[in-house]
N, C-alpha and C positions, 0 to 999 in steps of 0.2 A: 793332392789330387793327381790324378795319374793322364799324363796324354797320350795319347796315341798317332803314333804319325803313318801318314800311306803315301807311296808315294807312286803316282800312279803315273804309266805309262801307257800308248794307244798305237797301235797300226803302225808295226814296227816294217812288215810288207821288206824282210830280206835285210835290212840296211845292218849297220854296224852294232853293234853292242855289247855296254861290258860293264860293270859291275861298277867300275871307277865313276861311270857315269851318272850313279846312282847316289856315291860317295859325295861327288862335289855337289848335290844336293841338298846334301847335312844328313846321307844315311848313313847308320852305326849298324853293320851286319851282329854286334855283339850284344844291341839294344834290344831286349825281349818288344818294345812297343814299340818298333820298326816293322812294317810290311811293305814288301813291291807288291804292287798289282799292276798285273798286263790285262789289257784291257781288249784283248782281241789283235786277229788280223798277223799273226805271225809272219807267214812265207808270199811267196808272189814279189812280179814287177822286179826285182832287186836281185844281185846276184850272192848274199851271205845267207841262204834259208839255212845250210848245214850251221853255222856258228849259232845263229838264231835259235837253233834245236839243241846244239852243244850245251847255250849257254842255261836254256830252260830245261834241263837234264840234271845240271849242276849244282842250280840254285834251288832247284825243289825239295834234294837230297838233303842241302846242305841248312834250308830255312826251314823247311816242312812248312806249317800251317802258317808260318809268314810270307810265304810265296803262292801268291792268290795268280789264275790262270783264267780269263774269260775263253768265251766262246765267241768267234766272230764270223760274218757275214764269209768269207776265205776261208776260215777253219770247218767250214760245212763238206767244201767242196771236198776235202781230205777225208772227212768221214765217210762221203758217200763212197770215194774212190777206193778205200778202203773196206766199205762192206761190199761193193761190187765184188773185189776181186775174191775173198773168203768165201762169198756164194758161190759163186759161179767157176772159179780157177783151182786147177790142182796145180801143185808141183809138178813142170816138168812137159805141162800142156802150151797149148797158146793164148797168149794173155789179149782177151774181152775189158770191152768196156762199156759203162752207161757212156754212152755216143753222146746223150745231150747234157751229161754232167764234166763230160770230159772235153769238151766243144766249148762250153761257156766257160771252164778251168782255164783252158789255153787262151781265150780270149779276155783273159784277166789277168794275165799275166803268170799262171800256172807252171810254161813252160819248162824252166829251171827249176823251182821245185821240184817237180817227180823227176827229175833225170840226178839231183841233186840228195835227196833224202830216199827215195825210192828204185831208180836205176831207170835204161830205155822202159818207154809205155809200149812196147813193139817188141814181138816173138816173143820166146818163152819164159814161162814165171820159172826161174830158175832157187834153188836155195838161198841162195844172197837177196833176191829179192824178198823172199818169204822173210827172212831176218828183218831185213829194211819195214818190211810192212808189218812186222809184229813193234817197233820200234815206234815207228807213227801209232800202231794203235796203243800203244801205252801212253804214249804223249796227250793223245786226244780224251782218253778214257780221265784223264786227271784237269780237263775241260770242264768249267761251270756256268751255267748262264748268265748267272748273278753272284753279285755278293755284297752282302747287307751286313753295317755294320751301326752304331748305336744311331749317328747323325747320317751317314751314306748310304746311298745304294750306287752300285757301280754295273754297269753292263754295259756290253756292245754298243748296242742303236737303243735299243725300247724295251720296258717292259709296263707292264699293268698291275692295279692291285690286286690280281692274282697269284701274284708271283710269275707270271709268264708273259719270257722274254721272246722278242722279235732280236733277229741277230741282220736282219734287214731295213725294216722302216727307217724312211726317214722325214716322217711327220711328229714327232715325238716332241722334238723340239719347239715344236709350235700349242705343241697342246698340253703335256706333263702328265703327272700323276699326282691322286691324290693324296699326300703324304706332308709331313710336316720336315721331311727328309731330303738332302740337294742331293740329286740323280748326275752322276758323271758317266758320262759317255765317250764315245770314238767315233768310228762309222765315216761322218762327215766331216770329210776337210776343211781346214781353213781357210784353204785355195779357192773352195769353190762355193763358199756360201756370199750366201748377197748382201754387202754391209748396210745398205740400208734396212734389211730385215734383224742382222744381227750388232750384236757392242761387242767389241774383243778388247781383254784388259788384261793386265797380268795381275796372277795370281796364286800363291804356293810357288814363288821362283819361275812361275811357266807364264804358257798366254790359252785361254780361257775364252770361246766365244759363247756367247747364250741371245736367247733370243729375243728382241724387241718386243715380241706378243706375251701379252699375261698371261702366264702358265701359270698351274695348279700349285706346283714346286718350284726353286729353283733348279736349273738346268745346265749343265756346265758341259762343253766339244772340248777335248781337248786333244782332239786329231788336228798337229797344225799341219802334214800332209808332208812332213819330215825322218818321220818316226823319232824324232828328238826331244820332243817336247814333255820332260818329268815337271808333274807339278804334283807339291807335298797337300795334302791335307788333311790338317791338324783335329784333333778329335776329344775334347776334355771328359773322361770317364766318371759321370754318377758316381 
């Protein structure tokens, strides 16, 4: 019988990483039923978004269909900053912005990202930045909201049995979906969730919080608000 292993990562938000990290895990990059999934929340708050981009450049090439890429509540912000500038900016003009996409960006910790993958958000959109911004839109473009696998489903913050995902709620965890399926998510940190509402335990090598109230599913955070936290999980194939 065949398993399948994942090893999923959340709200990595700039910090360090690298392949070894993955390794000491028990991932075999040469195991066909080895996948990473990121789980959202790449750049922001932290000062390594360029390595953070390097390194998810690398390993897409280099895994294809076993390097799984969520969408996150932060990876929004780069979309929109991204279709702003294409509408509305030539080469060579002065570079606009959505004011209230670009406001609530820096106040999330946005800052060093665009100076960092993108170049100054001030004067003109020169070539270099036009590169830069074709570069994020190739990163984003290979962005998925979900990914569902025989026993998982994996996204951001939420989704429904519609298949449609919320890359913000954070009620989800108190309420689920209805599936026979355990929903792993990011979104919310470890940091900040209230342990009398939540049990945090380890599990797949990581630590794991879910929520005290009966949900529909099981539901597994595995944001511990580090970007550190790989937990594997195991998957035995039909």
């Amino acid at each position: 019988m065949k398993t399948n292993k994942y090893f999923a990562l959340s709200d990595i938000h700039g910090r360090d990483i690298s392949i070894q990290a993955f390794e000491d895990k028990g991932f075999d990059i040469k195991n066909r039923n080895h996948y990473i999934v990121l789980v959202g929340d790449y750049f922001d708050r932290n000062p390594l978004n360029l390595k953070v981009l390097r390194f998810i450049e690398k390993y897409r090439k280099r895994l294809n269909s076993r390097f799984i890429t969520l969408i996150g509540n932060h990876d929004e912000f780069v979309f929109k900053f991204i279709d702003h500038i294409e509408k509305n900016v030539m080469v060579g003009e002065s570079l606009t912005h959505d004011e209230e996409n670009l406001d609530r960006w820096l106040r999330n910790g946005g800052d060093q990202t665009i100076r960092q993958l993108f170049g100054p958000y001030k004067g003109r959109y020169t070539q270099t930045k036009a590169k830069n911004l074709a570069r994020l839109k190739s990163f984003y473009a290979e962005l998925k909201g979900f990914y569902e696998t025989q026993d998982y489903i994996f996204t951001h913050a939420a989704i429904n049995e519609e298949r449609v995902y919320d890359a913000w709620d954070r009620e989800f965890p108190h309420i689920g979906l209805d599936t026979h399926k355990t929903v792993i998510i990011g979104h919310s940190s470890h940091t900040y969730l209230d342990k009398e509402l939540f049990d945090f335990y380890e599990y797949g090598g990581g630590i794991v919080a879910q929520s005290k109230a009966k949900t529909k599913c099981p539901i597994l955070d595995i944001d511990n608000g580090h970007g550190n936290n790989i937990v594997v999980f195991e998957e035995k194939i039909i």
